[in-house]
C-alpha positions as CSV (number, residue, x, y, z in Angstrom):
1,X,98.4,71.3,105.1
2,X,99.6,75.0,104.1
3,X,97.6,77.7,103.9
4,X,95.9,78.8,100.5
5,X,97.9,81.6,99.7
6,X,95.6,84.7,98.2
7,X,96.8,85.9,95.1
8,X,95.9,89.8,95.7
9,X,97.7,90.3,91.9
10,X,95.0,88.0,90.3
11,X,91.8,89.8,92.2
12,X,93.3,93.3,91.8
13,X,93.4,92.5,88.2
14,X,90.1,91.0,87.6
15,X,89.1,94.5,89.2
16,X,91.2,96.5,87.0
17,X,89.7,94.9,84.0
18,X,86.3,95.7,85.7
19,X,87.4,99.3,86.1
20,X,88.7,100.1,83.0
21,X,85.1,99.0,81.1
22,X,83.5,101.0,83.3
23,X,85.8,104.0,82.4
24,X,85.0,103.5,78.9
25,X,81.1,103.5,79.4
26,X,81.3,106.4,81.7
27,X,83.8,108.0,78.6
28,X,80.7,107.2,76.2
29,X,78.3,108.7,78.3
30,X,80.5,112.2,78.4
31,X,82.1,111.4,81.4
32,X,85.5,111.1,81.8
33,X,86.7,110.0,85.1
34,X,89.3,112.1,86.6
35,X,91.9,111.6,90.2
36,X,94.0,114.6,91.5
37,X,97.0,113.3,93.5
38,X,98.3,115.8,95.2
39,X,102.0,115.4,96.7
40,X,104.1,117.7,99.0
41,X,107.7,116.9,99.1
42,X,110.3,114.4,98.2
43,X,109.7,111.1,100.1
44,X,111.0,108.3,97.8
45,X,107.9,105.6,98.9
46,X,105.4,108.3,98.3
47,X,107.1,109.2,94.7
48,X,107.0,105.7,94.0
49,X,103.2,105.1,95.2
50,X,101.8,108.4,93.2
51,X,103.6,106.5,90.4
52,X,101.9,103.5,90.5
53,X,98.8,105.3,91.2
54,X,99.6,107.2,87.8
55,X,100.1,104.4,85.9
56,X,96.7,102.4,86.9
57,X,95.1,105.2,86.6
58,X,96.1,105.3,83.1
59,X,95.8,101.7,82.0
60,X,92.1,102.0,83.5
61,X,91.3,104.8,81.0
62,X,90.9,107.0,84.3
63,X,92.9,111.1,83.7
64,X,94.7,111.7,86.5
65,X,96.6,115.0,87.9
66,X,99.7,114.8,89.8
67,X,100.0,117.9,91.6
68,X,103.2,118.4,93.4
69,X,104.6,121.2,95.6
70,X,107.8,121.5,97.7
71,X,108.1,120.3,101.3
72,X,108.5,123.7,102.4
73,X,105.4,125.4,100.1
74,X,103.2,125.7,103.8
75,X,100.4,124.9,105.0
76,X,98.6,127.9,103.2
77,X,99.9,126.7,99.7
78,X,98.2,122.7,100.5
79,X,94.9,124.3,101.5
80,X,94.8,126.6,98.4
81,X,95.2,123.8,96.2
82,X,92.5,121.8,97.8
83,X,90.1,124.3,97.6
84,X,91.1,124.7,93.9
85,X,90.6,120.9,93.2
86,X,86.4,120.7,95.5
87,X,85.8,123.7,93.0
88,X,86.8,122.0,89.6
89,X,83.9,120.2,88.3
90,X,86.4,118.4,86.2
91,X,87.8,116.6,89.2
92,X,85.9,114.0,90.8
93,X,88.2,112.3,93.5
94,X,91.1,114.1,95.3
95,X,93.8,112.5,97.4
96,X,96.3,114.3,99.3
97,X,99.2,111.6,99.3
98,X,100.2,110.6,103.3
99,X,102.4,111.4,105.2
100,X,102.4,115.1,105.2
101,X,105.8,117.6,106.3
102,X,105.6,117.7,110.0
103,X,104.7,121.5,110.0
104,X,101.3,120.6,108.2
105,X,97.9,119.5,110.0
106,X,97.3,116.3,108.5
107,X,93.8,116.1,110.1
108,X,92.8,119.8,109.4
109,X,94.0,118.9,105.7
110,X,91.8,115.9,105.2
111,X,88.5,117.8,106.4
112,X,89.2,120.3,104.1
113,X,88.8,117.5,101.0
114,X,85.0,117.7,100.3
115,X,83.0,114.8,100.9
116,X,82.2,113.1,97.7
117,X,85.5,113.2,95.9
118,X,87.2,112.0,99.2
119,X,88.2,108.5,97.5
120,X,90.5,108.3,100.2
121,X,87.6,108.1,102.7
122,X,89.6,109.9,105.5
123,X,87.1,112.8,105.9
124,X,84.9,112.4,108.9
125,X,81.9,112.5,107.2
126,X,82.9,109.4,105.8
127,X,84.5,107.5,108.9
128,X,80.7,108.4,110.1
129,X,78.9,107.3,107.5
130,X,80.7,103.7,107.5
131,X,80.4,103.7,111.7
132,X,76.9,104.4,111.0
133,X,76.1,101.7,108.1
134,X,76.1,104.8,105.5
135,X,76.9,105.0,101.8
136,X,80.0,106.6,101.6
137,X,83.7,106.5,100.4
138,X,85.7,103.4,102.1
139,X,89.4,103.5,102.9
140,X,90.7,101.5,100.3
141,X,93.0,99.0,102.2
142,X,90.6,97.9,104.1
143,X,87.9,97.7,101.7
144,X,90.2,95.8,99.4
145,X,90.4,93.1,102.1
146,X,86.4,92.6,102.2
147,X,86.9,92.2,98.1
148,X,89.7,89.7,98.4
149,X,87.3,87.8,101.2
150,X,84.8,87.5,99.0
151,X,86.5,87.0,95.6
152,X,87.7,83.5,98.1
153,X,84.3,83.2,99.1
154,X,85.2,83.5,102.6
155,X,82.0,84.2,104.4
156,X,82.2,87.0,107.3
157,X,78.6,86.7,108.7
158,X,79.2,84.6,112.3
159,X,82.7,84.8,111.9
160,X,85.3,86.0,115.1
161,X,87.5,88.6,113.4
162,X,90.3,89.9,115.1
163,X,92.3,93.4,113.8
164,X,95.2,94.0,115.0
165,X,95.5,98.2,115.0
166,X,94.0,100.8,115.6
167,X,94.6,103.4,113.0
168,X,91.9,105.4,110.9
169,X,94.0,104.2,107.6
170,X,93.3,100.8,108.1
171,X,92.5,99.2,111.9
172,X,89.2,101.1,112.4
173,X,87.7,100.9,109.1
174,X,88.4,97.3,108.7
175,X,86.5,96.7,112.1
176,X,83.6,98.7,110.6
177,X,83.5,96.5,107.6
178,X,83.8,93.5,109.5
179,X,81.1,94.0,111.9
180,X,78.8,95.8,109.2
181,X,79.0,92.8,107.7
182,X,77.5,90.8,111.1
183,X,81.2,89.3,112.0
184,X,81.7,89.9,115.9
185,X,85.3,91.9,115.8
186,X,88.0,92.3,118.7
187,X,90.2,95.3,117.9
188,X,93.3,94.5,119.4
189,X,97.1,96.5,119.4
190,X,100.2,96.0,119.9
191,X,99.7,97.1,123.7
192,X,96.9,94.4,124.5
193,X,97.7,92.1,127.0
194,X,97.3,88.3,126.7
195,X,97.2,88.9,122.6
196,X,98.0,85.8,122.0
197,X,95.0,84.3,123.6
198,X,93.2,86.4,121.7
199,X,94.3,85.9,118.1
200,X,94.0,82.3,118.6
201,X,90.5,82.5,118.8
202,X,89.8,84.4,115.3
203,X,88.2,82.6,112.4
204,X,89.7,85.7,110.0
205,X,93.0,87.5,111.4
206,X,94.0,91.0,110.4
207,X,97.1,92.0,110.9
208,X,98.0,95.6,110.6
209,X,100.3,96.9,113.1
210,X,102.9,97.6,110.8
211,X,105.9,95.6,112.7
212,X,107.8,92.6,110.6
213,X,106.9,89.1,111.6
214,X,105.0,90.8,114.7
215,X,102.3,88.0,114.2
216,X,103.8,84.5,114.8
217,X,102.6,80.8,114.2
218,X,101.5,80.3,117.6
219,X,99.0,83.1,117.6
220,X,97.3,81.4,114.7
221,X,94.3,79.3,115.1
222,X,94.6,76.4,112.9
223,X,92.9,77.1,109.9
224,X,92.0,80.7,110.4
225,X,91.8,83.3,107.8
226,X,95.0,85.4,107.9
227,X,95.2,89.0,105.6
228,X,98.5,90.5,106.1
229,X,97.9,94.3,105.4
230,X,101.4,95.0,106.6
231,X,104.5,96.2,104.6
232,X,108.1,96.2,105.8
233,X,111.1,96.6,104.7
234,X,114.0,95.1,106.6
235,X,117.0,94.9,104.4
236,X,115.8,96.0,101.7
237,X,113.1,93.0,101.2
238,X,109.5,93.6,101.9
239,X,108.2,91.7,105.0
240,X,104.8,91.4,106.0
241,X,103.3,91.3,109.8
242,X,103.0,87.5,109.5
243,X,105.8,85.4,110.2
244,X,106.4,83.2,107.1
245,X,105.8,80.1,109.4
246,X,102.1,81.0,110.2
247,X,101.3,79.7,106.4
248,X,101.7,75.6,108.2
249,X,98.8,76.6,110.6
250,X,96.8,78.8,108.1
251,X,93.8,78.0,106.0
252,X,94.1,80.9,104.2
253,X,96.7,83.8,104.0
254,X,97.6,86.6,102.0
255,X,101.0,87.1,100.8
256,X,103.6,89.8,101.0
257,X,104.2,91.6,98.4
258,X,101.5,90.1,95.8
259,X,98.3,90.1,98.4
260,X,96.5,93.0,100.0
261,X,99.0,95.5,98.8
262,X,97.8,95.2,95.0
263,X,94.1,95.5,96.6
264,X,94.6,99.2,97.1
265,X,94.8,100.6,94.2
266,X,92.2,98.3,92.4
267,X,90.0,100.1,95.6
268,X,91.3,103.4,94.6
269,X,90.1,103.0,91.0
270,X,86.5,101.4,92.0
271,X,86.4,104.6,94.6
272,X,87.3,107.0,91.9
273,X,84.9,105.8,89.8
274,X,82.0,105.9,92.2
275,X,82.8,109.3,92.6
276,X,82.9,109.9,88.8
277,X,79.4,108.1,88.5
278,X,77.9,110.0,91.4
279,X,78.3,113.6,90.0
280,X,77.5,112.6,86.5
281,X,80.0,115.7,85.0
């Protein structure tokens, strides 16, 4: 039988909807939730994701700032803007939009973001605070996959997850989450030998290594949980990880486009809200 496919459009806007009545009781308590965006440069994927980003935002009753500067502002130019946006008490979540010119420090950028309006949950104080079982902010990729789990009612507890990836944007988090949540986790990458063997044993499957159709139908177990996080473009098409073929040994899988993908901005929202909520201005 094919897999369930997860419709990451219909959970993303159940949590919209959530979202945007939450803006509006924040908005009647004085509030008025508020994301910077802040963008260096001309990159056509990250125009087009500030733009959707801006227009959720907007539908949710959430003000957002679109800050941009040239590619070749410097360095200096970034870090004065952050510090402008930790000292505005009218800005409660700031996200510098990824990737960054070459000449910049991406890392040394991201620490500079305070804390508690990181709704990107890059900062390290965050990374530690969800190694460590903390409240914090959660990257919101990954988080979005724990949502769309549970909005299937896919229990985690007991589970053998496997991740595929390592990266602090997705592959790391997601193990966090997993395992805070009492599955037992296997990070692999695209440099583990004997993968197959290993993805075949995983109850839920993540794939994020970011290579089209990397994951095939024979490293599936039957039935297994399989969340695409991956987004590809090979001819001009977006591809996922997943190999369209692992839906016939699948129980459940998530789509792409239409799956995780519409997850992380729903997150974005929840996270900006949080933030919103937490400083109470």
């Amino acid at each position: 039988m094919p897999a369930m496919i997860m419709d990451g459009r219909a959970v993303a806007g159940r949590i919209k909807e959530e979202a945007a009545a939450r803006a509006q009781r924040l908005a009647g308590a004085g509030i008025i939730p508020h994301l910077a965006v802040v963008l260096v440069g001309e990159d056509p994927a990250s125009q087009v994701y500030v733009r959707n980003k801006e227009n959720a935002c907007r539908k949710a009753g959430i003000r957002s700032t679109v800050i941009r500067l040239p590619e070749d502002c410097g360095q200096d130019a970034l870090v004065r803007t952050i510090c402008e946006l930790n000292a505005d008490e009218g800005v409660h979540g700031i996200l510098v939009q990824l990737p960054l010119p070459e000449d910049m420090d991406e890392q040394a950028i991201l620490r500079l973001i305070d804390p508690d309006k990181d709704v990107d949950g890059f900062h390290p104080m965050n990374v530690g605070r969800l190694a460590s079982g903390q409240s914090g902010f959660v990257p919101c990729t990954p988080l979005g996959v724990m949502r769309m789990l549970e909005a299937y009612d896919i229990a985690v507890e007991g589970k053998h997850a496997v991740v595929i990836g390592r990266s602090h944007i997705v592959g790391k988090p997601m193990a966090m989450l997993l395992l805070n949540e009492s599955a037992t986790v296997t990070v692999c990458h695209s440099k583990t030998k004997n993968l197959a063997e290993i993805t075949r044993q995983a109850d839920i499957l993540v794939a994020a290594v970011g290579r089209a159709g990397f994951v095939t139908a024979d490293m599936v177990k039957p039935g297994a949980v399989v969340v695409d996080v991956g987004i590809n473009r090979v001819d001009g098409v977006l591809t996922g990880d997943v190999t369209p073929e692992a839906a016939q040994k699948a129980g459940y899988l998530t789509p792409v486009p239409g799956g995780v993908g519409q997850m992380t901005i729903a997150m974005l929202l929840h996270n900006t809200l949080d933030a919103a909520q937490r400083r109470g201005k």
